[in-house]
N, C-alpha and C positions, 0 to 999 in steps of 0.2 A: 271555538265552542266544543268543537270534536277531541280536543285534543286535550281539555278541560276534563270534561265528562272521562274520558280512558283517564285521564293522572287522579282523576275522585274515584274511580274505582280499583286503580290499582292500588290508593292509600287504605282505601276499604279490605281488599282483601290479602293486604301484608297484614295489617290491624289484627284481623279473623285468625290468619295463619299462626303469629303471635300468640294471641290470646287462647290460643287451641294447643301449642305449646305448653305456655305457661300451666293450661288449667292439665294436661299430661304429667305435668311433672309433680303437680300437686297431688293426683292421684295416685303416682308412683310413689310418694312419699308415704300417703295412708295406708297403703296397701302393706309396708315394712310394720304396721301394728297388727297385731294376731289378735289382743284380747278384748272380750265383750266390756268388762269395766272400760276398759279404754275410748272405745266407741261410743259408751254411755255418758264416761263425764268429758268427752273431749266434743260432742254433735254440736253443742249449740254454737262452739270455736269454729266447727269445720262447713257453719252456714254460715258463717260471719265472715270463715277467710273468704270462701266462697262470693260473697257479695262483694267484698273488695278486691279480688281477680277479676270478679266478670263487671266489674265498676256497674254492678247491677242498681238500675232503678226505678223497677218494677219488683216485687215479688210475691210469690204467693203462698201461704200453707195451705197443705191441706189437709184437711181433718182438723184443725187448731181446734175448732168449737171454743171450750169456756177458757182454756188456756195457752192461747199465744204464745209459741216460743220467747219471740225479743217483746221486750217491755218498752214505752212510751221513751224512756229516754236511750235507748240503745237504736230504736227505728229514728230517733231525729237525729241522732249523732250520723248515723248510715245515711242519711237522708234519702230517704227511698219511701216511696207509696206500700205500705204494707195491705196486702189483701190476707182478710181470715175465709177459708174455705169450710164449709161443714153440710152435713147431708140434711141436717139436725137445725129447723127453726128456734126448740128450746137451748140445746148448744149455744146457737148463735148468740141468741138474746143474753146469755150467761158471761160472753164475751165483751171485752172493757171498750168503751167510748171510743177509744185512740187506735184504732185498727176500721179499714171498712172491712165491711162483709159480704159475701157472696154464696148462701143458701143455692146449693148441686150435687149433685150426685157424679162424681169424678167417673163415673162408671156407666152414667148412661149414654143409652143409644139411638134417645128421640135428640133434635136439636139443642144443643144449649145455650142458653143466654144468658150474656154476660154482660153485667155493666164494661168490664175492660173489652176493649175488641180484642180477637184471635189473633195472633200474632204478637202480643205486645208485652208478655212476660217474661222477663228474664231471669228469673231465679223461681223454681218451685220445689217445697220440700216437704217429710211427709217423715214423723216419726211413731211407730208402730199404727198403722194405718194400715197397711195394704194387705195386714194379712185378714182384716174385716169387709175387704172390695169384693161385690159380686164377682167382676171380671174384670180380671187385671190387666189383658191385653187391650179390654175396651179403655180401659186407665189411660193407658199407654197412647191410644190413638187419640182421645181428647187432650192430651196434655202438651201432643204433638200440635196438635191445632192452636194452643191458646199459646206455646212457648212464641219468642221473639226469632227472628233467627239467628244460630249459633246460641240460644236460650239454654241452660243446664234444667236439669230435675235431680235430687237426690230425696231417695228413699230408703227410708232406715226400716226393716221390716225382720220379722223372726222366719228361720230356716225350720222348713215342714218337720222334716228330718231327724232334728234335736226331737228325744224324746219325751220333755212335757208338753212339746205343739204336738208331736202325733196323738198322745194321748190327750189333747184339748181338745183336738180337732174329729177323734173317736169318741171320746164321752157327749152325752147328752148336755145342750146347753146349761139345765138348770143343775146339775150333778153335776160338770167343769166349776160351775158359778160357785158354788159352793164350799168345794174341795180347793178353790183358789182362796175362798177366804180365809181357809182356815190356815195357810202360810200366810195373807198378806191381808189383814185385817181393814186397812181401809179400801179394799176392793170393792164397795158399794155402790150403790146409785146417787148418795148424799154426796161421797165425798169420789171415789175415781172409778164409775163405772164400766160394769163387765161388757163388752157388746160382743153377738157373735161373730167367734171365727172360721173361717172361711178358708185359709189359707189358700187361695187360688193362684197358682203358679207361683207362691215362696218358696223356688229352689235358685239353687246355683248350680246355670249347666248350659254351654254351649250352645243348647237349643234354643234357651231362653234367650241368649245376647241375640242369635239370629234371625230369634222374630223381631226383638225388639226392633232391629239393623233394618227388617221385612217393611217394618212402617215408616222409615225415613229417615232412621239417628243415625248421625254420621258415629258417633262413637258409643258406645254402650261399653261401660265400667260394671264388673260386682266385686265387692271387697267383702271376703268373711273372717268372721270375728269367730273363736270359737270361748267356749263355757258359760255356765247362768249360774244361779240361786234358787233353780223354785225347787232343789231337792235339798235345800242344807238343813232342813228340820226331820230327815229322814235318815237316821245313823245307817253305815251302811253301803244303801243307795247312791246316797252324796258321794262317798269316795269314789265308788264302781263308775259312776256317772265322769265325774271331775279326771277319774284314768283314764276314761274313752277317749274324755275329752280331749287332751294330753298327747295322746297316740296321733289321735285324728290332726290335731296342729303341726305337730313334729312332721306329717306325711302330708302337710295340706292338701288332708283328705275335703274340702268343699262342700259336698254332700251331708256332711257330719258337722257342718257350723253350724251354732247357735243363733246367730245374727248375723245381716248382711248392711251393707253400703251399698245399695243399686243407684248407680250415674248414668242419664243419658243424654247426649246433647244432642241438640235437633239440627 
């Protein structure tokens, strides 16, 4: 029986070792992409390899509210329990039949309860999300709790730094709201609402990975993406902006990305 037990857990932790491999080389692959378009039309691919590296069959969004990543037939093909995450009762409600839901605040710091028990997730993902979180390191400690173990999290979130979050994050909410519409017209409440941001701890920096490390992830990834769009209606600007941008990638300046890929695994 002893001898049972040791050969089940050392198939256990070759399996871990392996699959902790594998999912390194994936990220060293992502990390060879520089551009923000790239990051944008490649995310929904890079949770998908993602579920089939970690033969995940648990996962969770968060933030999904009215619009789920994977659709009804991409979650039965993966075959995996899809959970939608949202802070947001009306969100939720706005969310399709074929996903469960779980109404939380990814961020609080009283108890949370969870139809899934803690421990039992193994894929959480989060696109432009985080830079709306109260507190992103309380994120980071709840996500540790609910992950499975060897569980990933990736979060796709915007870098403080680019200068339309600074200046999103400096103007007054209802003055941001505004002056976003007027580049990206269905910016609304009807159709893809403004919530505020926060940006609490969207940078890339050393410090970060090692709090993140502080609360128990064996590995913590950031991949930055650098350039955007929200200046290309301003002649000009756009260039000055898009040269910075240019500089800053040739020097994987980090600081100076547009968007990041934050991975942690627990």
């Amino acid at each position: 029986m002893i001898k049972e037990n040791v050969a089940e857990e050392k198939f256990a932790h070759d399996r871990q070792a392996t699959k902790k491999a594998r999912l390194a080389e994936f990220v060293a692959g992502l990390s060879q992409r520089r551009s923000s378009d790239w990051a944008w039309e490649h995310y929904k691919d890079t949770v998908e390899d993602l579920i089939k590296l970690l033969d995940a069959r648990r996962v969770m969004e968060i933030g999904g509210g009215r619009w789920p990543l994977l659709n009804q037939d991409e979650i039965a093909s993966s075959n995996i329990r899809y959970v939608v995450n949202d802070i947001s009762d009306s969100e939720l409600a706005l969310a399709p039949a074929h996903v469960d839901k779980a109404r939380f605040d990814i961020a609080q710091t009283t108890k949370l309860e969870l139809e899934v028990s803690f421990g039992q997730i193994d894929l959480m993902f989060s696109q432009m999300v985080f830079e709306h979180v109260s507190d992103v390191h309380q994120a980071y400690r709840n996500i540790h709790k609910i992950l499975s173990p060897g569980g990933v999290c990736l979060n796709f979130h915007p870098v403080l730094y680019s200068p339309p979050f600074v200046i999103n994050w400096m103007l007054p909410d209802s003055m941001s709201a505004r002056l976003l519409r007027m580049f990206f017209p269905n910016r609304h409440k009807e159709d893809v609402p403004k919530h505020p941001a926060k940006y609490d701890h969207c940078l890339i920096s050393r410090r970060e990975e090692n709090a993140m490390r502080s609360m128990g992830y064996s590995e913590v990834w950031q991949i930055p993406f650098w350039s955007h769009d929200y200046f290309k209606k301003i002649p000009g600007v756009y260039q000055l902006d898009s040269a910075v941008s240019r500089i800053a990638e040739r020097n994987n300046w980090a600081t100076l990305a547009s968007f990041c890929y934050t991975l942690v695994v627990k």
